[in-house]
C-alpha positions, 0 to 999 in steps of 0.5 A, spaced: 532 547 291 538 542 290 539 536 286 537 539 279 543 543 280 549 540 280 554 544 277 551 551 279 552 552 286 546 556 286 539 554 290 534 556 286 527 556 291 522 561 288 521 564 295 516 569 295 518 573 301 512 578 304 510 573 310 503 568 322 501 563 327 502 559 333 508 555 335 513 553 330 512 546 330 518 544 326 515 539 321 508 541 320 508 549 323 500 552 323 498 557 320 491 560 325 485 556 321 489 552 316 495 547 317 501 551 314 508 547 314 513 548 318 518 570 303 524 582 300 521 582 305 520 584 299 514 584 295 512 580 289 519 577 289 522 571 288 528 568 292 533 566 286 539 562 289 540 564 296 547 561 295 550 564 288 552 570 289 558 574 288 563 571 285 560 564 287 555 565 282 559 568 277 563 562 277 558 556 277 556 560 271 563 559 268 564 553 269 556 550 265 558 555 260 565 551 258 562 545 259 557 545 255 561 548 250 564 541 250 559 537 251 553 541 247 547 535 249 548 536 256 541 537 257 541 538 265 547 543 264 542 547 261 537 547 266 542 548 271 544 555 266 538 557 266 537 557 273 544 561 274 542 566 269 535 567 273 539 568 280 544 572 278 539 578 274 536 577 280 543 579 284 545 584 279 538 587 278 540 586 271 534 584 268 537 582 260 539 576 264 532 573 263 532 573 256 538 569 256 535 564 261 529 563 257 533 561 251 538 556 254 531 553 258 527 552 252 534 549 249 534 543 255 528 542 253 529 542 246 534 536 247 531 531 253 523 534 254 520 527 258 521 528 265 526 534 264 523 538 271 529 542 272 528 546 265 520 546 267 522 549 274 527 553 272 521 556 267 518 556 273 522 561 276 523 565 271 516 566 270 516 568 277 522 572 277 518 576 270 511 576 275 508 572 270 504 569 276 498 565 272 504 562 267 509 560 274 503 557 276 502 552 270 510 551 270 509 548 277 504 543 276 506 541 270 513 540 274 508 536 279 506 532 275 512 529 272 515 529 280 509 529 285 513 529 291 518 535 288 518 540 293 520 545 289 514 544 285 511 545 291 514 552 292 513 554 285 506 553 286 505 557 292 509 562 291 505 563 285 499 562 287 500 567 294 502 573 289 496 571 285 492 572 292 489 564 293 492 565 300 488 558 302 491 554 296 499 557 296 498 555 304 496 548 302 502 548 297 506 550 302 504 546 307 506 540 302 513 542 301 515 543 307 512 536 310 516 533 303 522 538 305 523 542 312 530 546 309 531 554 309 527 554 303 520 552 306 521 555 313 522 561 309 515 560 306 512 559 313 515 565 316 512 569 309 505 566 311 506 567 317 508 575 316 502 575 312 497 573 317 500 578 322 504 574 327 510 577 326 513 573 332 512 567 329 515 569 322 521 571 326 521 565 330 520 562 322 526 565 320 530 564 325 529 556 324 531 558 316 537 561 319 539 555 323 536 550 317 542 554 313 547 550 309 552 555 306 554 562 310 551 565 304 545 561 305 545 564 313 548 571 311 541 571 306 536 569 312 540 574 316 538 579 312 531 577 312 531 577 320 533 584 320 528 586 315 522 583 320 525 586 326 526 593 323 519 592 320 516 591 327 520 597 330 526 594 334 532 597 330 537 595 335 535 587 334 535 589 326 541 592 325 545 586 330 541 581 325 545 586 319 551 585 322 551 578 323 549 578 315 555 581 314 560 577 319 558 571 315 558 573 308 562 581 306 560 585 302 553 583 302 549 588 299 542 586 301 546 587 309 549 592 306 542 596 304 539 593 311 545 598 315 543 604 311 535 603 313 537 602 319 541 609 319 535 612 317 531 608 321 535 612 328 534 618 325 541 619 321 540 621 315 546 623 313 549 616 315 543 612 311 544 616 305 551 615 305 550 608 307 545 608 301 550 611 295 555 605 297 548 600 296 546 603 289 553 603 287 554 596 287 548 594 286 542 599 283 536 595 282 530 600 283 528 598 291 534 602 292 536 607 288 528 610 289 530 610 297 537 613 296 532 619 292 527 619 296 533 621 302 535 626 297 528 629 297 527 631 303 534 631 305 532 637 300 537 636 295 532 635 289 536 635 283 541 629 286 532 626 288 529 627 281 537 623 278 535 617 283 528 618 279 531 618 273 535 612 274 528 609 276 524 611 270 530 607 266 529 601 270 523 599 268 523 600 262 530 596 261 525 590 266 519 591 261 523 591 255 526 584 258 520 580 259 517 583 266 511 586 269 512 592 273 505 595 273 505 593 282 512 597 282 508 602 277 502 604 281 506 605 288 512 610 286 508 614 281 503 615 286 509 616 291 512 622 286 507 626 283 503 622 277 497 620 279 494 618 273 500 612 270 498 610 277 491 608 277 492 605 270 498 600 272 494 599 278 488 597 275 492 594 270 495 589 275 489 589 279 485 584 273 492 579 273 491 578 280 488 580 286 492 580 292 493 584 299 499 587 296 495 589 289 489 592 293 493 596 297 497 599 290 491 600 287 488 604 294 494 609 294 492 610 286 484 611 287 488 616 294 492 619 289 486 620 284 481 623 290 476 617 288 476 616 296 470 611 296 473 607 292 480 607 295 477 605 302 474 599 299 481 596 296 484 599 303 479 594 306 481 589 302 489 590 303 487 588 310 483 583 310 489 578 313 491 582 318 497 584 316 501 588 320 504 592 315 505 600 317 505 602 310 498 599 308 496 602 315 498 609 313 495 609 306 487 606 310 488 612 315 489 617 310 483 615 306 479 615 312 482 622 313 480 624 307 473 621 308 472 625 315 473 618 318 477 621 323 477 616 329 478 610 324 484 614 321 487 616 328 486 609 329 490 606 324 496 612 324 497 610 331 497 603 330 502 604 323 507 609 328 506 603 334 509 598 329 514 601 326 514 609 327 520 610 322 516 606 316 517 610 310 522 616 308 518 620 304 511 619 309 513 617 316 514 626 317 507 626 314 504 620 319 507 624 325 504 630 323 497 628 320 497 623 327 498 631 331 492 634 328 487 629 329 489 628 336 488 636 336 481 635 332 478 629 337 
């Protein structure tokens, strides 16, 4: 997203970053079985100004914040403040900055209503940034309808519509916007899809083309880190840690890279390294992704007092995000299955589960039923999770460990060396245990 923000040096893309499929064909890439143009990896996320951050951001918001002092009817410097404001709780993990948006929004549209697409895109965005995914959905349309060709209603549309599990229709929007826009953004979203449908080669590939799509460095040290995050998933940390570095090279003190080097630490064994990459990551920025890893490092590093402090950090972060408007019942449901309450697991899962009903959502709600030990019901949504082919270790991890606990042992070695084959060092807290579960059904069978 570009024009709408002319003082913010913002680029608002809405990008939700997951992400399959034959050869990049750059104007109109396929997806397999669809036509799909051409989003940390981050589920249930959105891109918000892949080029404000840091100081940059800082700054544009500055500079709208004097000018609309002088000049208060300045409808569209609203829009572009709001945007600003969205983006950077996104950089800060402070989530008090949503509220802030939604008011300045709601005041661009207050001073000019007719055909005010940016303010109507940038509630878009900060109802994607909230996961409010039914209301981002109808701000996207209603953006559409006032710009048919607006790419980036497009991008808010699939976006919404792919974290609301509608796979054909998102891939449809994304297809749009690409054939409207070929730029980082949209090429982005194909390298999503892509990832999605289990052709991680072709999000790469995807990526790569975002990078080079690039207009900023701070745009290319962003498509850097996703890079690195798509070679770390499919085990190749050496070609992860190189696409870090080069984030790193392009954009200093990147924290997203930065956490990208600690993962790559611990993906090589060294703990020790990855913990102390991490306390630098959580220092700077403590949004609730890294300090729940920095914790989980503590944990089995057995170091539970400095663990359980992390933990803390965590609680007191989704109460901040909920006491500001965001919905975090998915992020619920994982770490408390994760870390011992089995119970407000299953409840923010079931929860999230009547919102929408994505792989990621089915997942969440497997791993809580697992956790529950209702283990006929978890294998019908770990089912569901992989029901696009998604080459996630994660996911393979929790449907082998259902079917483990079902007795389905063949099935459940199956998918444990399909989990280690993909990425061995997938998770901190569950790779040991992957390791070892794999041994004593190779011992059984």
């Amino acid at each position: 997203m570009k024009g709408p923000l002319k003082a913010a040096t913002v680029v608002v893309a809405a990008v939700t970053l997951i992400a399959g499929a034959a050869v990049v064909n750059l104007r109109g890439a396929a997806i397999p079985g669809r036509r799909v143009m051409g989003l940390p990896r981050t589920p249930a996320s959105v891109l918000l100004g892949t080029a404000g951050r840091g100081g940059s951001l800082e700054g544009s918001i500055g500079a709208l914040q004097d000018r609309l002092r002088l000049v208060p009817q300045d409808w569209q410097g609203y829009a572009s403040l709001g945007l600003a404001y969205v983006a950077q709780a996104r950089v800060t993990a402070d989530p008090s900055w949503y509220p802030k948006a939604e008011g300045v929004l709601a005041r661009s549209r207050r001073l000019h209503r007719e055909g005010n697409v940016d303010a109507v895109l940038g509630l878009g965005a900060l109802a994607l940034a909230r996961h409010e995914f039914e209301d981002a959905l109808a701000r996207g349309r209603a953006a559409q309808a006032m710009s048919p060709r607006n790419a980036d209603a497009f991008g808010v549309i699939g976006d919404a519509l792919l974290e609301l599990g509608r796979y054909e229709e998102a891939f449809a929007a994304f297809q749009t916007m690409v054939d409207t826009r070929p730029d980082l953004t949209s090429y982005a979203r194909v390298s999503y899809a892509r990832e999605l449908l289990g052709d991680v080669q072709g999000a790469v590939d995807a990526m790569r083309t975002a990078f080079e799509s690039a207009g900023t460095v701070t745009d290319a040290a962003w498509a850097a880190h996703q890079l690195g995050e798509l070679e770390l998933g499919r085990g190749d940390v050496e070609a992860g840690t190189a696409w870090f570095e080069r984030g790193l090279d392009l954009a200093p003190g990147d924290v997203a890279n930065l956490a990208g080097l600690a993962r790559s630490a611990w993906a090589r064994g060294d703990t020790r390294l990855a913990i102390e990459r991490f306390e630098n990551v959580v220092a700077r920025r403590p949004s609730v992704e890294y300090v729940a890893t920095l914790g989980d490092l503590y944990a089995i590093s057995g170091r539970p007092g400095l663990a359980e402090a992390q933990y803390a950090v965590v609680e007191a972060a989704r109460a901040l995000a909920r006491s500001n408007g965001v919905n975090v019942d998915l992020e619920v449901a994982l770490f408390d299955a994760d870390h011992g309450d089995p119970e407000s697991a299953l409840a923010a899962a079931r929860a999230e589960w009547q919102r929408r009903a994505s792989i990621h959502v089915a997942d969440a709600y497997a791993w809580a039923l697992y956790a529950n030990d209702r283990f006929e019901d978890a294998e019908r949504f770990s089912s569901r999770a992989l029901a696009l082919g998604t080459r996630n270790a994660a996911f393979l991890f929790h449907a082998a460990m259902i079917e483990r606990a079902l007795g389905h042992d063949a099935a459940a070695l199956r998918q444990l060396n399909q989990a280690l084959r993909l990425n061995p060092r997938f998770s901190v807290l569950h790779a040991a245990t992957a390791e070892r579960v794999r041994s004593e059904l190779e011992a059984r069978t």
